[in-house]
C-alpha positions as CSV (number, residue, x, y, z in Angstrom):
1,X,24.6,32.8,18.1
2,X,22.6,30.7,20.6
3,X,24.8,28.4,22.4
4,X,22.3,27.7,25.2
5,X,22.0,23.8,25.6
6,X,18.9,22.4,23.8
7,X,16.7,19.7,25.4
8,X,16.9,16.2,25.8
9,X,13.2,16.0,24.7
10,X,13.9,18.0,21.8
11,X,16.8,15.6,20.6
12,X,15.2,12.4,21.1
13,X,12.3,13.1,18.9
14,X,14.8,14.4,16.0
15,X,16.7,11.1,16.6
16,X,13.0,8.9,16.2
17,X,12.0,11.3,13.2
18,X,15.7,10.2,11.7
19,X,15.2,6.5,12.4
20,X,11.2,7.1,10.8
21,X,13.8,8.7,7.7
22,X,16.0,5.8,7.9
23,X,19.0,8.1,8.2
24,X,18.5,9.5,5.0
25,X,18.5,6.1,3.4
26,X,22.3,6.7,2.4
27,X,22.1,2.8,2.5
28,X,20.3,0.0,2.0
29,X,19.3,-1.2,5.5
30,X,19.1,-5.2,5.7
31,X,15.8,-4.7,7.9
32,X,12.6,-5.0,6.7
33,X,10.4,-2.1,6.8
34,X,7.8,-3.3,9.0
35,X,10.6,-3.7,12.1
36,X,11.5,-0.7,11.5
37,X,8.3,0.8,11.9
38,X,8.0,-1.4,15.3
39,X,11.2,0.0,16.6
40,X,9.7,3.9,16.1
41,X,7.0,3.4,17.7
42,X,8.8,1.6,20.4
43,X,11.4,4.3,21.1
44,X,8.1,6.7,21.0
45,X,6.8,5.3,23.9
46,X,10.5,5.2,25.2
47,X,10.3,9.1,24.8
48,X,6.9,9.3,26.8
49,X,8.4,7.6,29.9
50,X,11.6,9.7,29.3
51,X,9.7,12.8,29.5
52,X,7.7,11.9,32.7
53,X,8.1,14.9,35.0
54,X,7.7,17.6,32.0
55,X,5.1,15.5,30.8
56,X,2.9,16.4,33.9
57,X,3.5,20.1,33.3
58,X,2.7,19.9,29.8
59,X,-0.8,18.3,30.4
60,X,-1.8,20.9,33.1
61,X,-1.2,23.6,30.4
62,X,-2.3,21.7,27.3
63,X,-5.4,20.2,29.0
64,X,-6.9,19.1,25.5
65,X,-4.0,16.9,24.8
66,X,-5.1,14.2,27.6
67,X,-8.6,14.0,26.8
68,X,-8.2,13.7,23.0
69,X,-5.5,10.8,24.5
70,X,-8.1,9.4,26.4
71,X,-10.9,9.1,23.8
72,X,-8.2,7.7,21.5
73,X,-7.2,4.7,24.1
74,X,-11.0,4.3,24.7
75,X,-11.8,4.0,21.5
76,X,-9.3,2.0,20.3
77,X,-10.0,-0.5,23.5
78,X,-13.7,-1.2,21.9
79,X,-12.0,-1.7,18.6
80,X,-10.0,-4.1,19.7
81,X,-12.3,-5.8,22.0
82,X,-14.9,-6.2,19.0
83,X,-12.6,-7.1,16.4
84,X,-11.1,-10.0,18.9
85,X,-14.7,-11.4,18.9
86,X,-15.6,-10.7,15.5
87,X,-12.4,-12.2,13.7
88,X,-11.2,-14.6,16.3
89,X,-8.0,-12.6,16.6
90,X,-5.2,-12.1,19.4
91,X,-4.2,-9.1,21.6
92,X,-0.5,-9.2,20.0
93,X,-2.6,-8.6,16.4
94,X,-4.6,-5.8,18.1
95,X,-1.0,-4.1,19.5
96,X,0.0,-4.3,16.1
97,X,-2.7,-2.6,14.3
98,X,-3.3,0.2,16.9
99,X,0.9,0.7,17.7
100,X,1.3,3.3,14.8
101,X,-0.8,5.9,17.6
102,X,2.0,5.5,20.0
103,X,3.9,7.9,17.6
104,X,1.2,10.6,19.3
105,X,3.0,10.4,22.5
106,X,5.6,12.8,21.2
107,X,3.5,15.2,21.6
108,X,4.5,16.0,24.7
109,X,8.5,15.7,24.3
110,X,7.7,18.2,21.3
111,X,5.8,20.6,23.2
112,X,8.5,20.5,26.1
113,X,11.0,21.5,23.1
114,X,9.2,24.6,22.0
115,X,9.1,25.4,25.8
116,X,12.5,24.9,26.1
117,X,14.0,26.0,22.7
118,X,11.2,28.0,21.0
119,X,9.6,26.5,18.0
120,X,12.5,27.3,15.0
121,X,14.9,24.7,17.1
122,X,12.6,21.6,16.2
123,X,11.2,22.7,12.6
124,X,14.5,23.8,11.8
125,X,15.3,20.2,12.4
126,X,12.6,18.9,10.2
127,X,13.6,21.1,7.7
128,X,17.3,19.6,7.3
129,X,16.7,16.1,7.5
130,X,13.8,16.6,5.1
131,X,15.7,19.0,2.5
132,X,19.2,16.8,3.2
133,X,16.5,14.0,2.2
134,X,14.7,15.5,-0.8
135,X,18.0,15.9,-2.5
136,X,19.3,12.9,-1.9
137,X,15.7,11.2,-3.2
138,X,15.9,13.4,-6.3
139,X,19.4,12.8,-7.3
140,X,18.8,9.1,-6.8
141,X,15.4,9.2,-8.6
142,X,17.0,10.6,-11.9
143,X,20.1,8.9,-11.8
144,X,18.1,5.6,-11.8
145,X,15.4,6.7,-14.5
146,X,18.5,8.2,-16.5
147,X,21.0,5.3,-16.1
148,X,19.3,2.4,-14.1
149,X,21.9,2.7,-11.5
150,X,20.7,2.7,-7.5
151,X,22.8,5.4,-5.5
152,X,20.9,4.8,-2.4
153,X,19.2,2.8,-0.4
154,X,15.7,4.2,-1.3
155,X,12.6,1.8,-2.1
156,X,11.0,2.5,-4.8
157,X,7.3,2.4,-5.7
158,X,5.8,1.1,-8.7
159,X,6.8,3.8,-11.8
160,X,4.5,6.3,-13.1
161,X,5.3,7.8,-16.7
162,X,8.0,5.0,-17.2
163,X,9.7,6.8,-13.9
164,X,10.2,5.1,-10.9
165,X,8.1,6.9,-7.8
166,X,10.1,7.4,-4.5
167,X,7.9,8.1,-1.1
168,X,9.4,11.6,0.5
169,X,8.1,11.2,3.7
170,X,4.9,12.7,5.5
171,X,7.1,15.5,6.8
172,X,7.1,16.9,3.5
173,X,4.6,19.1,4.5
174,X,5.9,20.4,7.4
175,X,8.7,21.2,5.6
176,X,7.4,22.9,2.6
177,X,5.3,24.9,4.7
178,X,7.8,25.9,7.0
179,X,10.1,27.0,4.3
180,X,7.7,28.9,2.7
181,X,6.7,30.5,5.8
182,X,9.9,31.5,6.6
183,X,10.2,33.1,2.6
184,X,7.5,35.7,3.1
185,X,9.0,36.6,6.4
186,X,11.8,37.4,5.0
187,X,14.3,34.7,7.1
188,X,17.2,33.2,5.1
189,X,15.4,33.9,1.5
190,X,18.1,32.4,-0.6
191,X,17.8,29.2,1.4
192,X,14.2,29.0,2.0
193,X,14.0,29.6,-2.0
194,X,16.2,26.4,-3.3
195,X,14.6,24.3,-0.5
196,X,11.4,24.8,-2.4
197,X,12.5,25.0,-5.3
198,X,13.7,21.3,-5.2
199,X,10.9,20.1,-2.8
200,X,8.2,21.6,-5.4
201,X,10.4,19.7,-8.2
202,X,10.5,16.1,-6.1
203,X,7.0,16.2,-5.5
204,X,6.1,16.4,-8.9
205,X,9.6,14.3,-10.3
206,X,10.2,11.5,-7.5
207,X,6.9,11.2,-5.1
208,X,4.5,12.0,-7.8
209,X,1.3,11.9,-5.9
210,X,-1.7,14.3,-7.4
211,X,-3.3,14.6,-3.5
212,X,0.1,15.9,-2.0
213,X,0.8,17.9,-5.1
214,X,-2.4,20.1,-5.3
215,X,-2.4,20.4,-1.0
216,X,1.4,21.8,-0.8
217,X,0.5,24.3,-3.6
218,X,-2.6,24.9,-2.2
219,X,-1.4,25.5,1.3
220,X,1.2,27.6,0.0
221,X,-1.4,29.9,-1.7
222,X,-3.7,30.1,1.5
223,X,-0.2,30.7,3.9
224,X,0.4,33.6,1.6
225,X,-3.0,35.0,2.1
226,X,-3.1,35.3,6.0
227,X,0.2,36.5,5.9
228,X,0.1,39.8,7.9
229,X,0.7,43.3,5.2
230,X,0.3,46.6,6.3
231,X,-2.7,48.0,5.0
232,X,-2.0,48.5,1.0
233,X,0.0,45.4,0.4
234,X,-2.5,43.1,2.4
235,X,-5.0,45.1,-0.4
236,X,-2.9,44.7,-3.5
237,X,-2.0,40.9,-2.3
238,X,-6.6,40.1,-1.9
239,X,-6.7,41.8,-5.3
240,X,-4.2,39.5,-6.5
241,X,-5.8,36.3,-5.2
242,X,-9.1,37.5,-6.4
243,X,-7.9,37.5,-9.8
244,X,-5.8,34.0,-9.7
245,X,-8.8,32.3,-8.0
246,X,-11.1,33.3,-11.0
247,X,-8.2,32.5,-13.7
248,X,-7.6,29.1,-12.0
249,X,-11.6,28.0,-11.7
250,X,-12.0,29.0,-15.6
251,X,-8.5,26.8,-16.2
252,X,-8.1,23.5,-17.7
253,X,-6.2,23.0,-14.3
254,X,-8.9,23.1,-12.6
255,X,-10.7,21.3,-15.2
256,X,-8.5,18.1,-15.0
257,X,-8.5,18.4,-10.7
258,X,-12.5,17.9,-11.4
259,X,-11.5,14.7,-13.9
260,X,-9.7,12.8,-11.5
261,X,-12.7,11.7,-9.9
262,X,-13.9,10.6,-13.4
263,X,-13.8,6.7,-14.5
264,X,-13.8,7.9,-18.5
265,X,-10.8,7.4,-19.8
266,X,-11.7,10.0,-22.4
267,X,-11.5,12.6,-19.6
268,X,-8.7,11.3,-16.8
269,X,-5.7,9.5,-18.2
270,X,-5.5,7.7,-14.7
271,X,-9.3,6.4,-14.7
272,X,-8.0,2.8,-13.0
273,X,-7.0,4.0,-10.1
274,X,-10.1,5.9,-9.5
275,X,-11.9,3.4,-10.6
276,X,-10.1,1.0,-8.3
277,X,-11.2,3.4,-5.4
278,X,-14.6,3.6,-5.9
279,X,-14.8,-0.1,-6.1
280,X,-13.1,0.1,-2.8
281,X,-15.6,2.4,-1.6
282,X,-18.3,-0.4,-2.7
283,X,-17.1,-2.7,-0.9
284,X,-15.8,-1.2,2.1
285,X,-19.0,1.2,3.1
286,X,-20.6,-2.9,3.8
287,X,-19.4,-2.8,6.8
288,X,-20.4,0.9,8.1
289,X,-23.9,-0.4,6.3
290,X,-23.9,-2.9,9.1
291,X,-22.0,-1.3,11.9
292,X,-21.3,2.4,11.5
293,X,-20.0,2.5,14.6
294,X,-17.7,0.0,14.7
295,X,-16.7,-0.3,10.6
296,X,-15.2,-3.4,9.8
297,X,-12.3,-3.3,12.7
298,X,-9.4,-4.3,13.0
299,X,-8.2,-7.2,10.5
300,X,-4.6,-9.1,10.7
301,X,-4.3,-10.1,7.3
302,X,-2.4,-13.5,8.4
303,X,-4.4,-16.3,7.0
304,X,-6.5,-16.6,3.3
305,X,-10.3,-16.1,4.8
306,X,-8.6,-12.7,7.0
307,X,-7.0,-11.6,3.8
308,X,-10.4,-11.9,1.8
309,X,-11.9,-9.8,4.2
310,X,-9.1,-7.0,4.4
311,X,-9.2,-6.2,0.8
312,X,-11.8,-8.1,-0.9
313,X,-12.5,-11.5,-2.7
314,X,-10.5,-9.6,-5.4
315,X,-7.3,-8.4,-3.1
316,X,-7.6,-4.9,-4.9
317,X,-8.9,-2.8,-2.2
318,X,-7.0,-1.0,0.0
319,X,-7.9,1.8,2.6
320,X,-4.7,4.0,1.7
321,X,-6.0,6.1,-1.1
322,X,-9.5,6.5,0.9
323,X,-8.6,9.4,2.9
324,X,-10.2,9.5,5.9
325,X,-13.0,7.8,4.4
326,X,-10.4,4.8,5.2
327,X,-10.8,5.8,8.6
328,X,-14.3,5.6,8.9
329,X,-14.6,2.5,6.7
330,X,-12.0,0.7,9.4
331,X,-12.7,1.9,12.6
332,X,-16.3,3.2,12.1
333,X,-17.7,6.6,13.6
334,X,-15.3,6.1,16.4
335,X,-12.7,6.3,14.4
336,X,-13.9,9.1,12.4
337,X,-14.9,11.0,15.4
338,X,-10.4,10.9,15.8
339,X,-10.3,13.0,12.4
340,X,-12.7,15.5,13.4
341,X,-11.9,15.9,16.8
342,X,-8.3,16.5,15.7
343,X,-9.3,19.2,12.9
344,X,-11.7,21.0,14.8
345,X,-9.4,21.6,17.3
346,X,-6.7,22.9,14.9
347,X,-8.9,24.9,13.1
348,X,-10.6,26.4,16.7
349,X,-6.7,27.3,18.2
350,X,-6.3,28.8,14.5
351,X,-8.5,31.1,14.2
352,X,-8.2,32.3,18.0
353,X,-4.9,33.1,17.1
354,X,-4.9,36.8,16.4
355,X,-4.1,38.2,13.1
356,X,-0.9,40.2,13.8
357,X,0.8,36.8,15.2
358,X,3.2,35.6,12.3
359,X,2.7,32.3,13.6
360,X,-0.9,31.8,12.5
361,X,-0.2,31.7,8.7
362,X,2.1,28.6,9.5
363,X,-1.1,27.1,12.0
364,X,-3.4,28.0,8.9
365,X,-0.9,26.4,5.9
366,X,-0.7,23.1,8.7
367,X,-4.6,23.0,9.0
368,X,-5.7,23.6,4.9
369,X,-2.9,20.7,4.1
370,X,-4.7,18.5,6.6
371,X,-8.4,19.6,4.7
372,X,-7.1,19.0,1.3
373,X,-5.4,16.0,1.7
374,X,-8.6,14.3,3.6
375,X,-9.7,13.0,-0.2
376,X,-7.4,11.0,-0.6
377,X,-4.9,10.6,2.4
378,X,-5.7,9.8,5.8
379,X,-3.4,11.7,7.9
380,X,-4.1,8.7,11.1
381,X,-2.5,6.3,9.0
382,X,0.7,4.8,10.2
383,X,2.9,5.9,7.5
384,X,1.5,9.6,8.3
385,X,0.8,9.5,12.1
386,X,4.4,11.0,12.4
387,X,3.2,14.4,11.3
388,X,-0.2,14.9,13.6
389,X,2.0,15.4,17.3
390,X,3.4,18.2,15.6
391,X,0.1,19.6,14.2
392,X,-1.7,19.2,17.7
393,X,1.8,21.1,19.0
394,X,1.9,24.1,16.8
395,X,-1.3,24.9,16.7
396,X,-1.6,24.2,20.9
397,X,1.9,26.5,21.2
398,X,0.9,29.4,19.4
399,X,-2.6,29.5,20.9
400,X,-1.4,28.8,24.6
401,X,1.8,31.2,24.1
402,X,-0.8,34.0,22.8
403,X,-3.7,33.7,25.8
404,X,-0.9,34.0,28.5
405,X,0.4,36.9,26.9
406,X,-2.7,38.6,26.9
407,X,-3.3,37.5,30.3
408,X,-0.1,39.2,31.0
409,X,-1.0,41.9,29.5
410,X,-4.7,42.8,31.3
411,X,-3.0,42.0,34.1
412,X,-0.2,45.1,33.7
413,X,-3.5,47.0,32.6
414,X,-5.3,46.3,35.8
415,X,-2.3,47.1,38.4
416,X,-1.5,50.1,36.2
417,X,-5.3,51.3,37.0
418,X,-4.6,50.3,40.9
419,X,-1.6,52.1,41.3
420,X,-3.6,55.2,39.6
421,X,-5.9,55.1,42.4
C-alpha cells in the first residue's frame, strides 16, 4: 500500500472538481448555480497562486502550456476590447463571460500531481466522485420517473421520453475512458466492469444526450483498438474491428446517426431540435459573414435589445448544441483558432507517443471523444472547460515522461560506447 503523502496541488483540484460536482448533490444547495460557477473559477485561480513555485517548474518543462495561455489572454483581450465598443458593455460583463477559462489554470496544479503522485492518484479521484455520482444521479433519476419523489438535490433538465434528463457532468468522459482503460489492462476488472456498466446505463437512462452517447462508445471502440497485443491477438482483435466497422456502416444504427442531421420528421423522430440548430446556424454565421475574425463577441444578455442579439428576435438560438461551430460563431477565428490549437496539440503528443506505452490508448480514447463530440458540443464551454486542463495534462505527461526516458536511455547508450573505448 502507498502511504507516501500526496500533494497539496493534487488535493485542491479534487476539492474544486467536488465543489464543480456540488458534493454529489446529496442536497439541494440554497445557491444559485451561476455563484456556484463564480466560486470555481475563483478557487481556480486561488489554486494558480497556490501553486506558484511548482508552477515555474512546470512551465520550463511543459513549454506549450504558456504560450497556448498567452494566445488565450491575447485573444480574449481583443474580444473583450471589441465587444466593449461594439455593445456598449462593461469590464465586470467581459470577466464574466471570459471567467469559465480560469478553470485552465489547473493545469499546472494537475500536472504537479502526476509529478508528484503519478497519474492513477488524480484519475482515480475522478473516477470516484464521478461513479459515487453516477449512482446517485441514476437512483434519483428512476425513483423520480417511477414515483415522482426527489431523493437528491439534482436539477433536472427538461424530460425526454416522458423521463426527466439529469446532467452527469463533463467528467463523464474521463471517467468512462479511464475505467475502460483500466478493463483491458486488466486492473481491478470486477470494478472497472460495474462502473461501466452503470455509466453506459446513465448515459443512455438519466443524461440522455445522442452526441455524448455515440463519442463514449465510440472512444471506447477506438481505446480498444490501440490497445497494445502481442502479435496474434493485436491480429485477431483488427480482424474483429474490420468486421464490426462493415456490420455497423450497413446498420440501421448507423442509418439513424446519418438521420439526426435530417429536418423530416419521416426520418428523425427529433427533427425540432435539429431544426432549431440549423436555424441557429442561420442566424449566427451573420456575424462571421461580417467579422470572421471577431464573430459576434461577447454579449451580456442583461437588457431586451442585448438579449435579441444573443439569441435572436426569436430567443431560440443558442450556441450550446453548436459544437465548436458555437465557438467560431461567438468569438470568431480567434476563437476557433483555441479549438484547433488545443486538438492539434493532443493529437501531435498522441501519436509521438510510442506504441508499446499503455498510456497512449487512454491519450487516444481522450483525443477521438474531443473529435466526436465537436458536432455538437463545444468542449471550451463553461459547463465543459473543467475537462480540457486535464486533456492538455495527460496527453503533455505521457509525451514528456516518454522523451526523457528515451533521452535517458541514449544517454546510457552513449557512456556505455565511451567506457568501451
Amino acid at each position: 500500500m502507498n502511504t507516501k503523502k500526496k500533494s497539496a496541488a493534487g488535493i485542491v483540484v479534487i476539492i474544486l472538481i467536488l465543489i464543480i460536482m456540488r458534493f454529489f448533490s446529496i442536497v439541494e444547495l440554497p445557491i444559485p448555480s451561476l455563484y456556484i460557477s463564480y466560486l470555481t473559477y475563483a478557487f481556480a485561480i486561488f489554486i494558480y497562486c497556490y501553486t506558484f513555485k511548482g508552477r515555474k517548474r512546470i512551465g520550463k518543462k511543459y513549454p506549450f502550456i504558456g504560450k497556448y495561455f498567452t494566445y488565450i489572454v491575447f485573444a480574449q483581450i481583443i474580444l473583450c476590447a471589441y465587444s466593449m465598443i461594439k455593445y456598449n458593455e462593461t469590464i465586470l460583463d467581459m470577466i464574466v463571460c471570459i471567467s469559465a477559462y480560469s478553470l485552465l489554470l489547473i493545469t499546472y496544479a494537475i500536472l504537479i500531481s502526476f509529478e508528484r503522485d503519478g497519474m492513477k492518484f488524480l484519475l482515480d479521484a475522478i473516477f470516484w466522485i464521478m461513479f459515487i455520482n453516477t449512482i446517485l444521479a441514476s437512483i434519483h433519476a428512476v425513483v423520480l420517473n417511477y414515483t415522482g419523489v426527489r431523493l437528491f438535490g439534482f436539477v433536472e433538465m427538461a424530460s425526454k421520453n416522458e423521463n426527466v434528463r439529469i446532467g452527469l457532468g463533463a467528467l463523464m468522459s474521463v471517467f468512462l475512458i479511464y475505467a475502460f482503460y483500466n478493463l483491458i489492462n486488466k486492473k481491478r476488472m470486477i470494478l472497472m466492469s460495474i462502473a461501466l456498466a452503470i455509466g453506459i446505463f446513465a448515459l443512455f437512462y438519466v443524461s440522455m444526450t445522442r452526441a455524448s452517447q455515440f463519442a463514449t462508445i465510440a472512444s471506447l471502440f477506438v481505446v480498444w483498438a490501440f490497445h497494445k497485443n502481442n502479435g496474434r491477438k493485436d491480429m485477431i482483435k483488427y480482424i474483429i474491428i474490420g468486421v464490426l466497422l462493415v456490420i455497423f456502416f450497413n446498420s440501421s444504427i448507423y442509418t439513424s446517426i446519418l438521420n439526426v442531421f435530417s429536418i423530416d420528421p419521416n426520418v428523425n423522430e427529433h427533427f425540432t431540435s435539429t431544426e432549431a440548430r440549423y436555424n441557429a446556424i442561420d442566424y449566427f454565421s451573420q456575424f462571421t459573414d461580417a467579422n470572421p475574425i471577431m464573430g459576434m463577441g461577447w454579449v451580456v444578455p442583461k437588457n431586451e435589445e442585448l438579449t435579441k442579439i444573443w439569441s435572436g428576435k426569436s430567443g431560440t438560438n443558442y450556441f450550446d448544441d453548436l459544437g465548436v461551430l458555437g465557438q467560431y460563431y461567438r468569438q470568431g477565428l480567434l476563437g476557433l483558432a483555441i479549438f484547433i490549437i488545443l486538438i492539434i496539440r493532443m493529437l501531435y503528443t498522441t501519436i509521438k507517443i510510442r506504441k508499446g506505452i499503455p498510456e497512449k490508448a487512454f491519450c487516444v480514447g481522450l483525443c477521438a471523444y474531443v473529435l466526436l463530440t465537436a458536432v455538437s458540443q463545444n468542449t471550451l464551454d463553461g459547463q465543459r472547460m473543467i475537462t480540457v486542463p486535464f486533456y492538455i495534462a495527460c496527453t503533455e505527461f505521457v509525451y514528456y515522461k516518454q522523451k526523457t526516458n528515451m533521452l535517458l536511455l541514449k544517454r546510457k547508450e552513449t557512456d556505455a560506447l565511451n567506457n568501451e573505448r
